[in-house]
Biopython code that builds the backbone (N, CA, C, O; Angstrom):
import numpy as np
from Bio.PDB.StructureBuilder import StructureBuilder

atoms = [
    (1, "UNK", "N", (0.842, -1.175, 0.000)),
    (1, "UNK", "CA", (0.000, 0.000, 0.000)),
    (1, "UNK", "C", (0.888, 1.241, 0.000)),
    (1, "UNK", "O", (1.827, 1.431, 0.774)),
    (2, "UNK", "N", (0.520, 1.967, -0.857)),
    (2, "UNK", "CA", (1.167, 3.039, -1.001)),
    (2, "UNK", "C", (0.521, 4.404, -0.384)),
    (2, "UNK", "O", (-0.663, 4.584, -0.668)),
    (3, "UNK", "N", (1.409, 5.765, 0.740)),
    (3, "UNK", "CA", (0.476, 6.482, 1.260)),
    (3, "UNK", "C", (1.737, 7.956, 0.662)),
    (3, "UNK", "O", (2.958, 8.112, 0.699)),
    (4, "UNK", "N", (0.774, 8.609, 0.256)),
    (4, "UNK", "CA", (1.049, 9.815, -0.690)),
    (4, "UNK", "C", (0.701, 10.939, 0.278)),
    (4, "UNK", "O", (1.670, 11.671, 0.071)),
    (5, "UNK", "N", (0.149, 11.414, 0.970)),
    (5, "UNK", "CA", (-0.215, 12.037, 2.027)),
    (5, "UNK", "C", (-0.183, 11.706, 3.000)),
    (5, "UNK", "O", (-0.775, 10.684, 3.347)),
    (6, "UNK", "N", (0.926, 12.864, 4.282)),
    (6, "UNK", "CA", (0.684, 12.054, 5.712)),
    (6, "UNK", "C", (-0.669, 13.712, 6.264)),
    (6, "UNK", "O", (-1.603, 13.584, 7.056)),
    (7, "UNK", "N", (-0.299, 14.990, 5.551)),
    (7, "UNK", "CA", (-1.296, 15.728, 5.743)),
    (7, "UNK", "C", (-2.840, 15.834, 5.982)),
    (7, "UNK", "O", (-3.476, 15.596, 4.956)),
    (8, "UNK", "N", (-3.704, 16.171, 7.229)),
    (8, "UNK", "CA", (-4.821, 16.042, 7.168)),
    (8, "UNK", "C", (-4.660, 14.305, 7.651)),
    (8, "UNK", "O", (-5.109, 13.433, 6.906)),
    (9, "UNK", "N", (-4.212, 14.076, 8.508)),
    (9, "UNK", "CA", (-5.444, 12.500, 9.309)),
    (9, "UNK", "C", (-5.335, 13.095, 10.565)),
    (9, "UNK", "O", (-4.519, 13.583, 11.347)),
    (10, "UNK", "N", (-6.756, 12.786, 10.385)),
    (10, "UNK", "CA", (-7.391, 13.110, 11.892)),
    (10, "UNK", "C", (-6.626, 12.639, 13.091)),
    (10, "UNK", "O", (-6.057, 11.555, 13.217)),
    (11, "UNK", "N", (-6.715, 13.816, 14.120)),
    (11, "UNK", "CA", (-5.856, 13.665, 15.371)),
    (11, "UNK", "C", (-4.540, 13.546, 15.699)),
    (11, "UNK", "O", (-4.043, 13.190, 16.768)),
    (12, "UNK", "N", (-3.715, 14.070, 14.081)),
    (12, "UNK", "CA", (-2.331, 14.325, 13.988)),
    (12, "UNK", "C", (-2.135, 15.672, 13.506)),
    (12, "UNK", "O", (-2.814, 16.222, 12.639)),
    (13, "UNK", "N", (-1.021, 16.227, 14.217)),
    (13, "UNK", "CA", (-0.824, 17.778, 13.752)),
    (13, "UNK", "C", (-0.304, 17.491, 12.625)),
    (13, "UNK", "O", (0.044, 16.344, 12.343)),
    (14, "UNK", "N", (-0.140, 18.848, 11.557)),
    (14, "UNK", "CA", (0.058, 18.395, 10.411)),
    (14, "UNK", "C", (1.473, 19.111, 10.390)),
    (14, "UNK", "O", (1.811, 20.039, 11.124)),
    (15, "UNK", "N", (2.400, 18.365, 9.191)),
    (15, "UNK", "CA", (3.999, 18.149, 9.110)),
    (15, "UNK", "C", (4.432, 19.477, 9.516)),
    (15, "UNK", "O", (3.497, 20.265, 9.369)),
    (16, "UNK", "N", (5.393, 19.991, 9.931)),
    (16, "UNK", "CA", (6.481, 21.321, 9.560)),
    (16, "UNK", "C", (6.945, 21.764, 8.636)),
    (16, "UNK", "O", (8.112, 21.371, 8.650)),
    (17, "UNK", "N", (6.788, 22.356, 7.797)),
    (17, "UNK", "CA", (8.098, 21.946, 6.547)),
    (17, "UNK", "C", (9.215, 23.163, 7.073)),
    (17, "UNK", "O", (9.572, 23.843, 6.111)),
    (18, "UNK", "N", (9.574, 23.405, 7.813)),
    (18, "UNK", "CA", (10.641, 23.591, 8.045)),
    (18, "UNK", "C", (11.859, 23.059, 8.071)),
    (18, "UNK", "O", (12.874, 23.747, 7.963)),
    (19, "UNK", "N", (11.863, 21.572, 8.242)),
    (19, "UNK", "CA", (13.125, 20.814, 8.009)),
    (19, "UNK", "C", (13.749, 20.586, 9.625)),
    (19, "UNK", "O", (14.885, 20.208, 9.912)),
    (20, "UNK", "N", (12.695, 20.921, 10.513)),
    (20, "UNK", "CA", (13.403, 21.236, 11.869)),
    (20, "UNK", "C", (12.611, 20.081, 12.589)),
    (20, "UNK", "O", (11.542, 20.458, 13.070)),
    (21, "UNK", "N", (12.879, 18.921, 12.739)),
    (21, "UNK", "CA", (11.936, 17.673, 12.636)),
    (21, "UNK", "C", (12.021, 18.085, 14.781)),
    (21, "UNK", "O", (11.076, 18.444, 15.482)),
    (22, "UNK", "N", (13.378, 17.854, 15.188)),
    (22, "UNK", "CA", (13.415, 17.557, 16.719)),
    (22, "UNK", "C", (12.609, 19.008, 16.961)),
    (22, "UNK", "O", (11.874, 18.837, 17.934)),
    (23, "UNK", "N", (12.446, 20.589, 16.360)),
    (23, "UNK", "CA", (11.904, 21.719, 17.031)),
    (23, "UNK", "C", (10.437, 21.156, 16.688)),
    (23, "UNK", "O", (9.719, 21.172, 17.688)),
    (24, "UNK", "N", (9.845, 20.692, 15.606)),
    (24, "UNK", "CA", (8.695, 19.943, 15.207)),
    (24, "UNK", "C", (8.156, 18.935, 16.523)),
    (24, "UNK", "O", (6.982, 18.785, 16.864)),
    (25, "UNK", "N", (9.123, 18.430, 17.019)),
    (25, "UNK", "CA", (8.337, 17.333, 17.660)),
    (25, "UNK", "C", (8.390, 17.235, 19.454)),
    (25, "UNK", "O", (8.002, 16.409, 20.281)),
    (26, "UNK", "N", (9.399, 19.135, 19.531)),
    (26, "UNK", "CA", (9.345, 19.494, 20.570)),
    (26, "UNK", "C", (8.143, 20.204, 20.831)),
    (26, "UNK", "O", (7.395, 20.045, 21.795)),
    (27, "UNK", "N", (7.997, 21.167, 19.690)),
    (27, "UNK", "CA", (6.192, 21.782, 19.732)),
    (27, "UNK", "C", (5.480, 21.393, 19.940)),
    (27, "UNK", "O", (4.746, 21.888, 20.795)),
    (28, "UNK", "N", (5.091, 19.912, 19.148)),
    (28, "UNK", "CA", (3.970, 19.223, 19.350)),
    (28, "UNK", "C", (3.771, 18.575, 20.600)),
    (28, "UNK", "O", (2.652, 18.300, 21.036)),
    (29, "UNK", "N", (4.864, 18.322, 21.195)),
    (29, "UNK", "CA", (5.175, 17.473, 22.249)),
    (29, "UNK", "C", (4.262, 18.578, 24.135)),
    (29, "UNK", "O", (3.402, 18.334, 24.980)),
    (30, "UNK", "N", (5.145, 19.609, 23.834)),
    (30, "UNK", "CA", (4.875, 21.209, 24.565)),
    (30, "UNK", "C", (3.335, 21.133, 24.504)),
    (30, "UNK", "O", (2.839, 20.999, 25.623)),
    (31, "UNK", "N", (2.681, 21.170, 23.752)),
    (31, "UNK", "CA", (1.251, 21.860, 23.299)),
    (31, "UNK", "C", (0.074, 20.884, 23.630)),
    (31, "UNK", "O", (-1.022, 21.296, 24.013)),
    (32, "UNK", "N", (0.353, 19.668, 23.471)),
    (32, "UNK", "CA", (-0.478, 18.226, 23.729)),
    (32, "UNK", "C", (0.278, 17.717, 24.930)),
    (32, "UNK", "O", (1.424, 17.269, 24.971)),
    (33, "UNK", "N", (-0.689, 17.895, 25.996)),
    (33, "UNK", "CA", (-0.171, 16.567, 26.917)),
    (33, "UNK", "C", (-0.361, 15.336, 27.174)),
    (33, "UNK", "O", (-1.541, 14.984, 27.174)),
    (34, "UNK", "N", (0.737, 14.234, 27.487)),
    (34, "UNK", "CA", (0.730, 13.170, 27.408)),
    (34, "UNK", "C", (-0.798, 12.854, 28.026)),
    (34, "UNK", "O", (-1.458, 13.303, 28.963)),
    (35, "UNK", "N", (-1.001, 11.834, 26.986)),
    (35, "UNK", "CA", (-2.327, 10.822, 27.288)),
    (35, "UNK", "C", (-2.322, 9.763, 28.366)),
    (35, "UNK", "O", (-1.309, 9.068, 28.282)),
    (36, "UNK", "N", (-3.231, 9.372, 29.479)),
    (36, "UNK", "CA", (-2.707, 8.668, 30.644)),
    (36, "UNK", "C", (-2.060, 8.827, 31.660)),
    (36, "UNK", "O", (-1.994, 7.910, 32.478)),
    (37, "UNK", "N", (-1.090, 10.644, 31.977)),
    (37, "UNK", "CA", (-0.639, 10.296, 32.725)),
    (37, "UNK", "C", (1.182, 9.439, 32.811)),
    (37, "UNK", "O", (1.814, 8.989, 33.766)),
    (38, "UNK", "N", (1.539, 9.549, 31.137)),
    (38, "UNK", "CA", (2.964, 8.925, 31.255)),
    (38, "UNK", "C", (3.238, 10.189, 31.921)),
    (38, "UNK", "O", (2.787, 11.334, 31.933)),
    (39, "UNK", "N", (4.852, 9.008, 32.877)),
    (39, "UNK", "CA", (5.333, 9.847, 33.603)),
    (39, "UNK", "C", (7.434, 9.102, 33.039)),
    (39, "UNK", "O", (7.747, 7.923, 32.878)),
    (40, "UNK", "N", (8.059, 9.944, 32.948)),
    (40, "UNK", "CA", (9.568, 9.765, 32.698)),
    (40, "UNK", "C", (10.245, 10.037, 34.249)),
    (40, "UNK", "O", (9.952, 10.948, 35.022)),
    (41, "UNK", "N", (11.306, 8.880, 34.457)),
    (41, "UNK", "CA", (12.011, 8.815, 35.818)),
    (41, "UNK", "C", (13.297, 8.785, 34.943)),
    (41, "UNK", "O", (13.507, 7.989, 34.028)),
    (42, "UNK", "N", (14.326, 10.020, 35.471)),
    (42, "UNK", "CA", (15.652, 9.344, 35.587)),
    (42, "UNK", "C", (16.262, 8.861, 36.449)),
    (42, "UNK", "O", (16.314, 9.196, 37.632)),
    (43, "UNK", "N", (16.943, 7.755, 35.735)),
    (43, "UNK", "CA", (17.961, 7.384, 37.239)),
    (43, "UNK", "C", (19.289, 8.389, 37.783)),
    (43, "UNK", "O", (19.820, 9.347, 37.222)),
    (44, "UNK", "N", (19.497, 7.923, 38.741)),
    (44, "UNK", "CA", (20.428, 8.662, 39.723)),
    (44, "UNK", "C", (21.701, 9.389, 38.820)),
    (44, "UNK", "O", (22.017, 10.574, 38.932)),
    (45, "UNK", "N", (22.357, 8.393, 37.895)),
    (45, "UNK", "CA", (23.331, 8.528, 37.453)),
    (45, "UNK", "C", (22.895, 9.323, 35.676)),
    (45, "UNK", "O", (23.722, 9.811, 34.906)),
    (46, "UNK", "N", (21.666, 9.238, 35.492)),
    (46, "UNK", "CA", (21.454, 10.152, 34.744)),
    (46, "UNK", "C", (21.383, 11.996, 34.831)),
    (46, "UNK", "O", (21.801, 12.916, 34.128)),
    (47, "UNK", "N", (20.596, 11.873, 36.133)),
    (47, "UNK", "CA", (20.875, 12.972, 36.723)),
    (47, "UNK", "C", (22.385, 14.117, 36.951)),
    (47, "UNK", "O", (22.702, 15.270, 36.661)),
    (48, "UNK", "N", (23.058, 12.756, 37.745)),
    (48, "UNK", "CA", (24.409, 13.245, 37.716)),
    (48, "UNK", "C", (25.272, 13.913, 36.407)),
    (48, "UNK", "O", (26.075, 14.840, 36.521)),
    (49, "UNK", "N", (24.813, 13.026, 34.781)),
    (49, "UNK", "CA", (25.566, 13.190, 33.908)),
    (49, "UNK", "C", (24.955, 14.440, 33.421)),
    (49, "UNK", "O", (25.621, 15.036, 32.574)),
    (50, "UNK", "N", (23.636, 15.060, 33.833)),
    (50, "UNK", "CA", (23.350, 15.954, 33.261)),
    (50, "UNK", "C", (23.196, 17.397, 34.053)),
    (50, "UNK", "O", (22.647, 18.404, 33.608)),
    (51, "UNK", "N", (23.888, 17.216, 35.472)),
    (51, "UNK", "CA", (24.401, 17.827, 36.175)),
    (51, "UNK", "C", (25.736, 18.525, 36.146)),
    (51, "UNK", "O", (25.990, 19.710, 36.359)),
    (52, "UNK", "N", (26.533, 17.519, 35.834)),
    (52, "UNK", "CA", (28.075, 17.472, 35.347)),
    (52, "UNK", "C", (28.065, 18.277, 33.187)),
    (52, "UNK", "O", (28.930, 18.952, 32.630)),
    (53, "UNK", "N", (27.037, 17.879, 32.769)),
    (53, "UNK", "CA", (26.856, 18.749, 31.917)),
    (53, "UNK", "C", (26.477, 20.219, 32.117)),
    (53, "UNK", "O", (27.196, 21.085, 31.618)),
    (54, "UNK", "N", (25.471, 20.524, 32.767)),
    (54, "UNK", "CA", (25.203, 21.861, 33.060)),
    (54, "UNK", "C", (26.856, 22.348, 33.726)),
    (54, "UNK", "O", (27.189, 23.507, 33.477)),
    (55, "UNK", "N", (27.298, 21.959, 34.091)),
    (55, "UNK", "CA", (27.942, 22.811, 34.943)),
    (55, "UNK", "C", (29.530, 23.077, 33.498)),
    (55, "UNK", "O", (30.360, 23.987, 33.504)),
    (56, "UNK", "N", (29.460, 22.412, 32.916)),
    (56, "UNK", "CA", (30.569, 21.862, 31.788)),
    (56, "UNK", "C", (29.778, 23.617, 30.903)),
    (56, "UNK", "O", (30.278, 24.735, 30.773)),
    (57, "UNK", "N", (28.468, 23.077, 30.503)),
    (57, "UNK", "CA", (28.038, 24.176, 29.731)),
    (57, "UNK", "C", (28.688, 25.646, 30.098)),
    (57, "UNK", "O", (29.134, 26.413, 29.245)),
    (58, "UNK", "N", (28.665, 25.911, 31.551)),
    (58, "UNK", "CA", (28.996, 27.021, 32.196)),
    (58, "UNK", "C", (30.613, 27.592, 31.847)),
    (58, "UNK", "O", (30.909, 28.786, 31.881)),
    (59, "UNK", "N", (31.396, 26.695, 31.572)),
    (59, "UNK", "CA", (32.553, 26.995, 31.707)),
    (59, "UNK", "C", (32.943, 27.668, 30.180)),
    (59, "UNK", "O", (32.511, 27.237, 29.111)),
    (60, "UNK", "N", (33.608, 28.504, 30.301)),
    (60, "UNK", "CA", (34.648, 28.340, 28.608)),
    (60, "UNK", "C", (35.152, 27.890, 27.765)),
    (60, "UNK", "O", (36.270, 27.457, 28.046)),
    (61, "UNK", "N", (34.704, 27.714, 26.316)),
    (61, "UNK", "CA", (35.072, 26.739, 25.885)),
    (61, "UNK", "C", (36.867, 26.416, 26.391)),
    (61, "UNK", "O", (37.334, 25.505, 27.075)),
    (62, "UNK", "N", (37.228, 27.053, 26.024)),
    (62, "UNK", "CA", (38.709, 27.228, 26.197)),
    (62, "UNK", "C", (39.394, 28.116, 27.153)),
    (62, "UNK", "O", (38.994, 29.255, 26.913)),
    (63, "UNK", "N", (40.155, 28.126, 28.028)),
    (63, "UNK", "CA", (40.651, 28.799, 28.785)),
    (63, "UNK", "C", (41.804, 29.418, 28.543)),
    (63, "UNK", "O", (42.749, 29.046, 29.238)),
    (64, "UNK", "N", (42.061, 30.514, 27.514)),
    (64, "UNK", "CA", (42.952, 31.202, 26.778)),
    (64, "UNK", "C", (43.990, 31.644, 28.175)),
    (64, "UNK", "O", (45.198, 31.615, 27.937)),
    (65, "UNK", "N", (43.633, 31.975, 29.353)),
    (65, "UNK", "CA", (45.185, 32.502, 30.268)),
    (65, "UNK", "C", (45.822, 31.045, 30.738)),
    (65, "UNK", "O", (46.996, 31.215, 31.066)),
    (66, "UNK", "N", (45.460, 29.853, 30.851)),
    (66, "UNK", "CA", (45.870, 28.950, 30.970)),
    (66, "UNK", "C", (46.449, 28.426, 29.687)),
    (66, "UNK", "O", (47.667, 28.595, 29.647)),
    (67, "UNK", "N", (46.011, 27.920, 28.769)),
    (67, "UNK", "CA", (46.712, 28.155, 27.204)),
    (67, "UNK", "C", (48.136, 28.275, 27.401)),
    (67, "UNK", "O", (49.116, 27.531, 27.442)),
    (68, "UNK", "N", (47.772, 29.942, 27.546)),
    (68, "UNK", "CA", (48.883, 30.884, 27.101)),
    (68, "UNK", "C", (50.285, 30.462, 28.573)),
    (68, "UNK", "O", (51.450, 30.161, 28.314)),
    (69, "UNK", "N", (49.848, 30.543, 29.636)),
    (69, "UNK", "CA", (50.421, 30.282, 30.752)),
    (69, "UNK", "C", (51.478, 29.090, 30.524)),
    (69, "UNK", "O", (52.670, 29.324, 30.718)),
    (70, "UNK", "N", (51.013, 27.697, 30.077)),
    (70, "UNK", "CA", (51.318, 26.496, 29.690)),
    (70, "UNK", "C", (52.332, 26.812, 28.254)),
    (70, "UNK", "O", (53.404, 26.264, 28.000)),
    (71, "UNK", "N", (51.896, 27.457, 27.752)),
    (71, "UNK", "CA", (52.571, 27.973, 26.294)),
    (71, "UNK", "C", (54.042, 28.649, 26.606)),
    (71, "UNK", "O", (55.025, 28.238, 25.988)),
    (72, "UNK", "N", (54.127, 29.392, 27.298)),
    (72, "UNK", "CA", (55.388, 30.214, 27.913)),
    (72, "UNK", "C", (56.151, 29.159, 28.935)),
    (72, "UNK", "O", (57.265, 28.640, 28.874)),
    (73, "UNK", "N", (55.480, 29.099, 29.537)),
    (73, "UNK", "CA", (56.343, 28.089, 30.446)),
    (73, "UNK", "C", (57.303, 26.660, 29.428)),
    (73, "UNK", "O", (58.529, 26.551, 29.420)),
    (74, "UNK", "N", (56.318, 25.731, 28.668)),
    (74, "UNK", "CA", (56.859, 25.194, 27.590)),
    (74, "UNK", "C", (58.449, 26.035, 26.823)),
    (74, "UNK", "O", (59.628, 25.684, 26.865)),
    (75, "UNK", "N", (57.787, 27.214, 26.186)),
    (75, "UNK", "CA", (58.936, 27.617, 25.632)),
    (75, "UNK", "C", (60.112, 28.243, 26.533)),
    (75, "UNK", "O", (61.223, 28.536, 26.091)),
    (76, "UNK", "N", (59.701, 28.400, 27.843)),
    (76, "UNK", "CA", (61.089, 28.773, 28.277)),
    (76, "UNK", "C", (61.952, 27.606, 29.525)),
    (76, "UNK", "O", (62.817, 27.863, 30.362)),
    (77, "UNK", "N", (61.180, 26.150, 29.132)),
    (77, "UNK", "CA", (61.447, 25.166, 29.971)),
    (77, "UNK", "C", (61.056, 25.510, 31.401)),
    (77, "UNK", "O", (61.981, 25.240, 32.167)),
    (78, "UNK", "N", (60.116, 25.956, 31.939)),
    (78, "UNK", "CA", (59.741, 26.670, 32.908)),
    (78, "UNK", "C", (58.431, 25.264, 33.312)),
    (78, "UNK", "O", (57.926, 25.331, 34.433)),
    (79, "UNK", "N", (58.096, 24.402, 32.619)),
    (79, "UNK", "CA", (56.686, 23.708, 32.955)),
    (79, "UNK", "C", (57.378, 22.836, 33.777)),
    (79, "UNK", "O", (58.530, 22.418, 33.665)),
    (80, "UNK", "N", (56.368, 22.566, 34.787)),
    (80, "UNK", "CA", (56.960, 21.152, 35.925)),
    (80, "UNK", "C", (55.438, 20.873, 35.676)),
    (80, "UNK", "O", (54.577, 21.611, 35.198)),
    (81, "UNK", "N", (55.344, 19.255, 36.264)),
    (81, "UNK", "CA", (54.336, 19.127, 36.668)),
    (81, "UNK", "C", (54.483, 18.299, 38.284)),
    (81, "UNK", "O", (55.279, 17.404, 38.565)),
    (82, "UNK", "N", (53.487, 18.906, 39.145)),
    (82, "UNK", "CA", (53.621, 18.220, 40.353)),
    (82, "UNK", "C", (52.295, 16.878, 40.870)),
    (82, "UNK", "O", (51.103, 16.871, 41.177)),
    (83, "UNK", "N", (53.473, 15.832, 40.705)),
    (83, "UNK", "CA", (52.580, 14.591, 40.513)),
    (83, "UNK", "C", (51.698, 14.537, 41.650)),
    (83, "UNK", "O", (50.520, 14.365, 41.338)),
    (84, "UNK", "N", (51.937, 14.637, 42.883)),
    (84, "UNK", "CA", (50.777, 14.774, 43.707)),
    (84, "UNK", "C", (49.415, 15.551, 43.216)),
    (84, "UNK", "O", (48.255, 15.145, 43.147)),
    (85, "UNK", "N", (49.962, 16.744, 42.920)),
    (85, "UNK", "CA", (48.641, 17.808, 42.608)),
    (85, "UNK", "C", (48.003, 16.899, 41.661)),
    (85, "UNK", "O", (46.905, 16.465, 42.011)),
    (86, "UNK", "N", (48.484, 16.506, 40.484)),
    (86, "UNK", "CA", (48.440, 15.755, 39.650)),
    (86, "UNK", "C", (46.974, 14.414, 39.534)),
    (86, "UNK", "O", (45.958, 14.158, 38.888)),
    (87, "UNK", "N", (47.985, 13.807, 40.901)),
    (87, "UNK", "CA", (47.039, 12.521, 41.133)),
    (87, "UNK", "C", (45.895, 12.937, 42.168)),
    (87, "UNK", "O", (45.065, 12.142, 42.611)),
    (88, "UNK", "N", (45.959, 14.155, 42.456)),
    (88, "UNK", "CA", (45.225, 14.445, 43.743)),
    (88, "UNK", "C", (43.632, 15.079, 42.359)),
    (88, "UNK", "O", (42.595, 14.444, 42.173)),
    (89, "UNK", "N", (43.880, 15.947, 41.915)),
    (89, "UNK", "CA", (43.711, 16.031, 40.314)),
    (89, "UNK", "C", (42.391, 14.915, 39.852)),
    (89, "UNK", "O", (41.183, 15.043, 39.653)),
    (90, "UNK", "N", (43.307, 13.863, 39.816)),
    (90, "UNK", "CA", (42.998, 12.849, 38.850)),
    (90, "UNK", "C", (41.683, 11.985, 39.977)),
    (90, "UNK", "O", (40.558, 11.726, 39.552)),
    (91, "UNK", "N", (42.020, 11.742, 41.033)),
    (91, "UNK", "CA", (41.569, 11.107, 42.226)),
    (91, "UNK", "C", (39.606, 12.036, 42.300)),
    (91, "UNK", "O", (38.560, 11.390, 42.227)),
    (92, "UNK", "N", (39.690, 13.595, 42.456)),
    (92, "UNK", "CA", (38.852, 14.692, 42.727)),
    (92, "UNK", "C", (37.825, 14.211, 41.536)),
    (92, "UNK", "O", (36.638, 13.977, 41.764)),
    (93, "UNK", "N", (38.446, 14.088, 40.195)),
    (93, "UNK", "CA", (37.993, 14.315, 38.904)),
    (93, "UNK", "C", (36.980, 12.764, 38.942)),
    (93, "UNK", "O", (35.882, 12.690, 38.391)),
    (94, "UNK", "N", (37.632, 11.622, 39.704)),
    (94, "UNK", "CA", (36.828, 10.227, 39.394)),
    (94, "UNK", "C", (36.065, 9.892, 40.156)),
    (94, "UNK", "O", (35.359, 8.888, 40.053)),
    (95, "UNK", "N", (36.077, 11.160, 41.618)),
    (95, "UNK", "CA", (34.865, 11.039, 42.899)),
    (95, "UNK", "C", (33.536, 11.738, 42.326)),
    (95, "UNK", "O", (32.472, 11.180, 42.593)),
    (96, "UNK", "N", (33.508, 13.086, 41.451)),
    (96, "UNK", "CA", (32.676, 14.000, 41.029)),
    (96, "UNK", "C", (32.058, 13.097, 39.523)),
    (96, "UNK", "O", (30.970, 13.327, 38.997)),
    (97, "UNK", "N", (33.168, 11.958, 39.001)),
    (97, "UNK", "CA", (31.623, 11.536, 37.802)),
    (97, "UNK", "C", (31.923, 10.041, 38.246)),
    (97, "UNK", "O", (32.145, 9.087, 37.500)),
    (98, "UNK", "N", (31.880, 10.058, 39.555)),
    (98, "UNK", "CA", (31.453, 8.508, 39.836)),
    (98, "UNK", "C", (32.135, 7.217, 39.743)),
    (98, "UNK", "O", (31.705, 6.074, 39.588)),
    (99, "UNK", "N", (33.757, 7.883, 39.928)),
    (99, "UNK", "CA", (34.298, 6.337, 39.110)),
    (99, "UNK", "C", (34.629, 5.793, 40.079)),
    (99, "UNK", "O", (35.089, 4.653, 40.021)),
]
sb = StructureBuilder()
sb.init_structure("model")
sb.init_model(0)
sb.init_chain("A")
sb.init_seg("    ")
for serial, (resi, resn, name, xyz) in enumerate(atoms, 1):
    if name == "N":
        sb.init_residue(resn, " ", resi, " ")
    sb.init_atom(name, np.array(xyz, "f"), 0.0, 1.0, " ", f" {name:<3s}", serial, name[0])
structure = sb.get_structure()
């Protein structure tokens, strides 16, 4: 069976043509509320990852005085790194996403 039109059936909004399918199906989604009563749970660790995102969003992409800081030091043999800070660092970084 062949269907040539999804426009016009009853009890479906009709297409976007914008080309913007996820803003399309966020609208529709916004405007009609769920039937029944669905309800969405995240789990714990979903939460977290999208916690640890917000806060990621916040930051700069890039941190140009650090960059540059790391950049000079390099060229004038000036970089150490101090392995404690380092692992202390590394240790902070695997308590905050759970490892």
């Amino acid at each position: 069976m062949a269907i040539n039109r999804i426009d016009g059936v009853p009890g479906l909004p009709r297409p976007d043509n914008t080309g913007d399918s996820k803003g399309a199906r966020a609208r529709s989604s916004e405007s009609a509320p769920a039937a029944g009563g669905d309800r969405v749970e995240l789990s714990e660790e979903a939460r977290q990852a999208a916690a640890l995102r917000a806060r990621a969003d916040e930051l700069p992409e890039v941190r140009d005085d650090r960059v540059e800081a790391v950049r000079k030091a390099l060229r004038t043999g000036t970089y150490e790194v101090d392995p404690r800070q380092l692992a202390r660092a590394i240790l902070e970084f695997e308590d905050e996403v759970g490892g």
